[in-house]
Every structure is written in C-alpha cells, then in structure tokens.
C-alpha positions as CSV (number, residue, x, y, z in Angstrom):
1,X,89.9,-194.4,19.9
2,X,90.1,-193.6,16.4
3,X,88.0,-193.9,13.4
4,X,89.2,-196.5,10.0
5,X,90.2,-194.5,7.6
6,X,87.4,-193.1,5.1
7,X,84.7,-193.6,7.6
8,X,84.4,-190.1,7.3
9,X,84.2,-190.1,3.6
10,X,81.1,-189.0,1.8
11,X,78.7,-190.8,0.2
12,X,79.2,-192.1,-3.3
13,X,77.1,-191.0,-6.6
14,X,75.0,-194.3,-6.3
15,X,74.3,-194.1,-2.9
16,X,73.1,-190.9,-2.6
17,X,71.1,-191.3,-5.9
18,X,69.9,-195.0,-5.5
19,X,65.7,-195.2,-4.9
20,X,65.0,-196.8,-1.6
21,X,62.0,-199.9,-2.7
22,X,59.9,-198.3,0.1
23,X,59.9,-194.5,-1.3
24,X,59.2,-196.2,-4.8
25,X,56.4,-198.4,-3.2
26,X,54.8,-195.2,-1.0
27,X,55.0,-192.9,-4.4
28,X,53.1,-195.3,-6.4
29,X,50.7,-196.2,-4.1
30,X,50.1,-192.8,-3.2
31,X,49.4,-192.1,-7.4
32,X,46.9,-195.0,-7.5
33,X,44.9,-193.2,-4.1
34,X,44.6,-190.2,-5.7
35,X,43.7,-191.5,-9.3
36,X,40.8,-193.8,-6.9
37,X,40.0,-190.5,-5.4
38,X,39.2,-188.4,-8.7
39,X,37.2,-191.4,-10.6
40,X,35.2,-192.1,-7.1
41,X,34.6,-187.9,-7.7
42,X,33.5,-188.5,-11.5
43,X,31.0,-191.5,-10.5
44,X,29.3,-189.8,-8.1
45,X,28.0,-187.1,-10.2
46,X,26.7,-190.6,-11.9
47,X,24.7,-191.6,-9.0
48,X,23.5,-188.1,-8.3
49,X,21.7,-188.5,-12.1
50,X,21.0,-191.9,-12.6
51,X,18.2,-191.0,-15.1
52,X,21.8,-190.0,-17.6
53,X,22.0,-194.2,-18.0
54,X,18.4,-193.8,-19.0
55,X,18.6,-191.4,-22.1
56,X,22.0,-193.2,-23.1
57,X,20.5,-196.6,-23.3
58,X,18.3,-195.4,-25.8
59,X,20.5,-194.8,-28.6
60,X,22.1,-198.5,-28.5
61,X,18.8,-199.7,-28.3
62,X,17.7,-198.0,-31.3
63,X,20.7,-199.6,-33.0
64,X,20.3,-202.5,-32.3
65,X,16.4,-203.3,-32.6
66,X,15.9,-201.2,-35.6
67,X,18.9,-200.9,-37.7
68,X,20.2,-204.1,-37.0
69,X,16.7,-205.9,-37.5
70,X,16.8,-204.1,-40.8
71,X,20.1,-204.9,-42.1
72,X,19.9,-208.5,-40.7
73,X,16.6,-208.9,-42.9
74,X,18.3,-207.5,-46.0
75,X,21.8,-209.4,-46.0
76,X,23.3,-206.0,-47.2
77,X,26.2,-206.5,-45.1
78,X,27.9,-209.8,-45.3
79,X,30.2,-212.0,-42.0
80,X,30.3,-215.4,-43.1
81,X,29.1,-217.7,-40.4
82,X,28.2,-215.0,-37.5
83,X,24.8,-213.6,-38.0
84,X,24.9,-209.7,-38.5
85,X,23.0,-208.9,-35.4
86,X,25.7,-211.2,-33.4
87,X,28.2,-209.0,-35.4
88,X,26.6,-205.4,-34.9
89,X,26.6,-205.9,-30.8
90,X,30.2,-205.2,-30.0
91,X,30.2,-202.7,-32.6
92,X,27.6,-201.2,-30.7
93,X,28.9,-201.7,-26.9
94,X,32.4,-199.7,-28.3
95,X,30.3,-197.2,-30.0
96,X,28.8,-196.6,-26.9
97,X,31.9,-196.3,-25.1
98,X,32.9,-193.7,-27.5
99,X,30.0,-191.6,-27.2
100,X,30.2,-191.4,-23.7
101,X,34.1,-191.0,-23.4
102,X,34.3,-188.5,-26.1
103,X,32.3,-185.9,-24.0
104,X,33.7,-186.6,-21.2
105,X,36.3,-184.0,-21.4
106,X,33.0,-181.1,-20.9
107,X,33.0,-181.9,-17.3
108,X,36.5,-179.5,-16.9
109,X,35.1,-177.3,-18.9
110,X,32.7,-177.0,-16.0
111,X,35.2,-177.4,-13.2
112,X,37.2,-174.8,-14.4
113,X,33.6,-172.4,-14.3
114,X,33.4,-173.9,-11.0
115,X,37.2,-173.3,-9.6
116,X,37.7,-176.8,-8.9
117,X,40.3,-177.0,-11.3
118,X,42.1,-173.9,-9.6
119,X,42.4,-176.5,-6.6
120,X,43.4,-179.6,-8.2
121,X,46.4,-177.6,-10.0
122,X,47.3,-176.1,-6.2
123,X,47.2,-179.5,-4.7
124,X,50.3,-181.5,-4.7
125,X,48.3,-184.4,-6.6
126,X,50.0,-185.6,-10.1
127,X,48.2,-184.1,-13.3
128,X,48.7,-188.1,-14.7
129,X,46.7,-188.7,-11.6
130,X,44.0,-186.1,-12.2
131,X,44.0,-186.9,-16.0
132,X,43.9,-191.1,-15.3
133,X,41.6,-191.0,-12.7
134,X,38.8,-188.7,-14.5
135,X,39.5,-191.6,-17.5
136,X,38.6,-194.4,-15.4
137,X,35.7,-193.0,-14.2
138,X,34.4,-192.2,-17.8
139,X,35.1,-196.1,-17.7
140,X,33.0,-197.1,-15.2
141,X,30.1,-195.1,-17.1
142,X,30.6,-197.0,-19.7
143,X,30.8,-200.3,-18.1
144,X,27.2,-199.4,-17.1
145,X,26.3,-199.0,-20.4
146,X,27.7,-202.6,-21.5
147,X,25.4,-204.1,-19.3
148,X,22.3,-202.6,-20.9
149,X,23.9,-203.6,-24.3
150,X,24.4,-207.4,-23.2
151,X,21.1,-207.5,-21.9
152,X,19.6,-206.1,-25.0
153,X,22.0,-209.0,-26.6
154,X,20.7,-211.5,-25.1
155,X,16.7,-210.1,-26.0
156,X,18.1,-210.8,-29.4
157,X,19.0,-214.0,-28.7
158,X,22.8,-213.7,-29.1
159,X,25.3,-216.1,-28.0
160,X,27.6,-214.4,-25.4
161,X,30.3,-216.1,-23.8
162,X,30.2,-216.2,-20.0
163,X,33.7,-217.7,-19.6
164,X,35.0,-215.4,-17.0
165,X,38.5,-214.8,-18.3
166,X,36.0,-213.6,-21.7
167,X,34.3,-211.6,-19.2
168,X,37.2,-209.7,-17.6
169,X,38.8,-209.3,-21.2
170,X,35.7,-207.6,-22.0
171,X,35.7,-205.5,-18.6
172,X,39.5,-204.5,-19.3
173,X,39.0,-203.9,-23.4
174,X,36.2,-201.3,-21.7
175,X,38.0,-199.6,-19.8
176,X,41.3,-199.0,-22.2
177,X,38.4,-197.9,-24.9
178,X,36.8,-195.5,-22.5
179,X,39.8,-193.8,-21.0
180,X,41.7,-193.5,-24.3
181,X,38.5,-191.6,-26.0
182,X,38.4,-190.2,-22.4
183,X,42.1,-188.5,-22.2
184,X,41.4,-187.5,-26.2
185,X,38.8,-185.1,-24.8
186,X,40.2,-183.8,-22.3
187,X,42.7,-183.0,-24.8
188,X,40.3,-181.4,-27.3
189,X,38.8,-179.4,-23.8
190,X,42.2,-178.2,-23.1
191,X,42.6,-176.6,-26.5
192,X,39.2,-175.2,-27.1
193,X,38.8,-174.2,-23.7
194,X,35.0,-173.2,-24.1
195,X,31.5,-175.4,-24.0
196,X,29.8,-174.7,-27.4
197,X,33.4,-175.2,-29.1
198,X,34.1,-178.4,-27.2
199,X,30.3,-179.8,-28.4
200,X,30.5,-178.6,-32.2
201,X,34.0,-180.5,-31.8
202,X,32.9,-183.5,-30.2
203,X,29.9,-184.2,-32.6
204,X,32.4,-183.7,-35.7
205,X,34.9,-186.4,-34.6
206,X,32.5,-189.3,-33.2
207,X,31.0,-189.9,-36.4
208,X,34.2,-190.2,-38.8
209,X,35.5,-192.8,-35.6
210,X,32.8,-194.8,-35.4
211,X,32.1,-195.0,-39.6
212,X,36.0,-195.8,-39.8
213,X,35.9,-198.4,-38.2
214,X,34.6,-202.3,-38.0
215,X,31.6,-201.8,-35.7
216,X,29.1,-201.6,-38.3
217,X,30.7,-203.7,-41.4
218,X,33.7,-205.5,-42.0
219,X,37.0,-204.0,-42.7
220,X,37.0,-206.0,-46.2
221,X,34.0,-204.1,-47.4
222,X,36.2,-200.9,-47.2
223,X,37.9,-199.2,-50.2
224,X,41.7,-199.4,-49.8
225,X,41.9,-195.5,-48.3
226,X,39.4,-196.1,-45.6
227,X,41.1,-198.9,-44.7
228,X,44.3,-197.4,-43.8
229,X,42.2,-194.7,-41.9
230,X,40.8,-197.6,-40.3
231,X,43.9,-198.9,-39.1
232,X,44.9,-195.9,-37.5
233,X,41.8,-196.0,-35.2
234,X,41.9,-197.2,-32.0
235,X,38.2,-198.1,-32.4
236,X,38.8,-200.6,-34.6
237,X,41.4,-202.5,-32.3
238,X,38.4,-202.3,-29.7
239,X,35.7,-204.0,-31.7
240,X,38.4,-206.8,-32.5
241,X,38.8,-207.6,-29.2
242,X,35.2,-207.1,-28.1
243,X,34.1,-209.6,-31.0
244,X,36.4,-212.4,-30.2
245,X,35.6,-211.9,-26.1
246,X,32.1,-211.5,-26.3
247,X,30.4,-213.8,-28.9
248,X,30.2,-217.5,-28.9
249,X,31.5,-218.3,-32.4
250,X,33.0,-215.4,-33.3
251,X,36.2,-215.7,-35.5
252,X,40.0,-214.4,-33.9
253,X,41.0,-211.1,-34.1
254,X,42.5,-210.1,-37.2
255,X,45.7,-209.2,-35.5
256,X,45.3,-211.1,-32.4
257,X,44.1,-209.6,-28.6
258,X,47.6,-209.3,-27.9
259,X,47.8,-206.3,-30.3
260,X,44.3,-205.4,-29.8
261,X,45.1,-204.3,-25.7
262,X,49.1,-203.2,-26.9
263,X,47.6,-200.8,-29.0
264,X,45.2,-199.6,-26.6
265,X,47.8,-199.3,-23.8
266,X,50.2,-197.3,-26.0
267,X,47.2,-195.4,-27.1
268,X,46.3,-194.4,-23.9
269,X,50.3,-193.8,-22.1
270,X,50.7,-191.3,-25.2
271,X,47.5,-189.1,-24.6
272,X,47.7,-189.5,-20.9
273,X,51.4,-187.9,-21.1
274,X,49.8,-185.2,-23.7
275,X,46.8,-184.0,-21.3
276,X,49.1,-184.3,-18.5
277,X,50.8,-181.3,-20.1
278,X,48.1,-179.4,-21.6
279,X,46.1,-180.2,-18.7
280,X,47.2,-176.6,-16.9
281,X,46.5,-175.1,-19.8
282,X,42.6,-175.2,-19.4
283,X,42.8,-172.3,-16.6
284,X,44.8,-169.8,-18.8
C-alpha cells in the first residue's frame, strides 16, 4: 500500500521550532522550585540566629522614639495634615529594608570562602534563579523587620490601615524594595569580590540612598539638584507606596502606586539580568 505523497516530507521551520505549552510550563515551574529552594537556604541561616532580628530592631527603634519624638516636638519638618511621626514610619520600615538588603550581597562573599558557590555554578540551576531566590530571601528578613516597625507604630499611636488589599500592597512594596537593594549587592560583591571592600562599600552608599530620598522629609523641602537625585532612587518610589498603603490618612502617591511598583519591577528585571551575568564572576 503506498504512502500520500509528502508524508515523508520533513518537518517545517515552525514545527520543529514551535515551544510545546507543557515544556514552557515544566521550565518555569522548575525556575520558581529552585528560586524557593535558594530563599528557603537564606532564611534558614535566619532561624539559626534569631538574636540578628534582635540587634536590627534597635536601630528603627532608635529612630523612631528618639529622633522622631524630637522632630515631632520641634515642627522642623513640615507634612500638612499627617503628623510627622505618622510620616517618619514608612520612611523608617524602607530604611530598614535597605539596610538589611544592602548587605545582603556579604553572604557570597562567604559562600564563595566556603565553595558553595563552586556548586551552585556546576549545578544546572539558572543564575536568575540563584540571584532571585537569594533576593527574596533578603525579603523575607525584611518582612520581619516591618513587623517590629508596625508594632512600634502602633506604641506611637499611629493610624495603620488594616485593609487587607493595604496589607498585601505593603507585603509586595517589601519585597520589590528588598530584592532590588538585594540584587544591587550582590552586584557590588561581584565586583569587589573581598569582605572589608564590600563593608567600606556598603556603608558609603546606604547613607546617600536613604538622605536622598522622602523617608525622613518631603521631597519639596529639597533643593532642585537633590531632587532630581531623588528621582532616580528607587527608595523614594518605595516610601510613596509604603505612605499611601500603610497610614490612615495619608495623601496619594505623588506619581500614583502604579508607578511606584512599575518602577520597582523594572528596577529589579534590570539588576537581576546584571548579577545574573556578573554572578560567575565572584569565583574568578
């Protein structure tokens, strides 16, 4: 019996090339695993030193019941109907988040020390995945921290929202903050490549991010230069977003939460595709 005509012809271009929905499906899926994988590694060194939560909480705290009583006290610093303390508390919670992500890149420092890094580069798991998954777990530190900082909030009597779609804004604005300071260290670890330079680093840039930004005074109070710097800082788009989530009261962001989380996201896709690259250069 013979065979039609072409059925022994080869496959076409498209065919060959064309992504089956299952392949597509099983690769992603198997990229989320492995990012889980690597932050479930990075918050277990949390729970292995809880007493880390401890000494960070003091620094907020200090913030907060000292410098904020102080400036409250002196209306030095003026935001119209919201009561300074009201307005230094999400300054504070994405300060904290920087602090915390902004070292963050030390710990493959110490994995490369350690050879762990030798094994994650020999191990067919994507360097997005290695770089995203050690950002979301600086992340989840820092969503630890926000929960000493509301409850030192609320000690100060400040109106938070508990409106849960305000609550998972919040949660979300987190995370972004955290993993975009997060994937900016490991970037500075990948260049410097050594502990004390990484530290002499790190302490230079946290303090021109957090000054040039909104978290402590309004954007208005700025001269015209600082402004633009401010901007350009992803801190600042942070702080919007925490303000208008968090506190009962609080005026719209300036440039709307849509922005606030589009420029985070873009932030964060453009140094996660950097440290992807540079990530393999930490062992050389």
């Amino acid at each position: 019996m013979s065979k039609p005509r072409g059925s022994d012809a080869p496959p076409t271009a498209s065919a060959e090339f064309d992504p089956q929905p299952e392949s597509v499906l099983a690769a992603c899926g198997g990229f989320v695993r492995k990012t889980a994988a690597i932050a479930e590694m990075e918050i277990r060194k949390l729970r292995h030193d809880p007493t880390e939560l401890a000494t960070r909480a003091l620094q907020p705290a200090l913030w907060l019941l000292v410098f904020g009583q102080v400036i409250s006290r002196g209306h030095m610093v003026q935001t119209g109907d919201l009561p300074y303390i009201h307005f230094l508390v999400p300054g504070i919670l994405a300060q904290s988040v920087l602090f915390i992500a902004i070292f963050n890149g030390i710990s493959i420092i110490w994995e490369r020390d350690l050879g762990i890094v030798h094994k994650f580069l020999a191990s067919p798991t994507p360097r997005a995945a290695l770089v995203l998954g050690k950002a979301l777990g600086g992340g989840i530190r820092a969503l630890v921290q926000a929960v000493v900082i509301v409850v030192l909030a609320l000690f100060l009597d400040v109106r938070v929202r508990w409106d849960p779609w305000a609550l998972l804004g919040v949660t979300l604005l987190i995370l972004l903050g955290a993993a975009v300071f997060s994937t900016f260290s490991l970037i500075i670890a990948c260049l410097v490549k050594t502990r004390e330079r990484f530290m002499g680093i790190g302490q230079v840039l946290t303090m021109p991010l957090f000054f040039a930004s909104n978290a402590i005074y309004p954007t208005s109070m700025m001269p015209g230069w600082l402004q633009v710097v401010s901007h350009l800082n992803p801190l600042t788009y942070q702080v919007d977003g925490l303000r208008e989530l968090l506190l009962v009261g609080a005026p719209p962001a300036p440039v709307g939460l849509g922005v606030d989380f589009a420029v985070l996201a873009a932030a964060l896709l453009l140094l996660v595709a950097v440290s992807s690259r540079l990530y393999p250069n930490i062992v050389r």
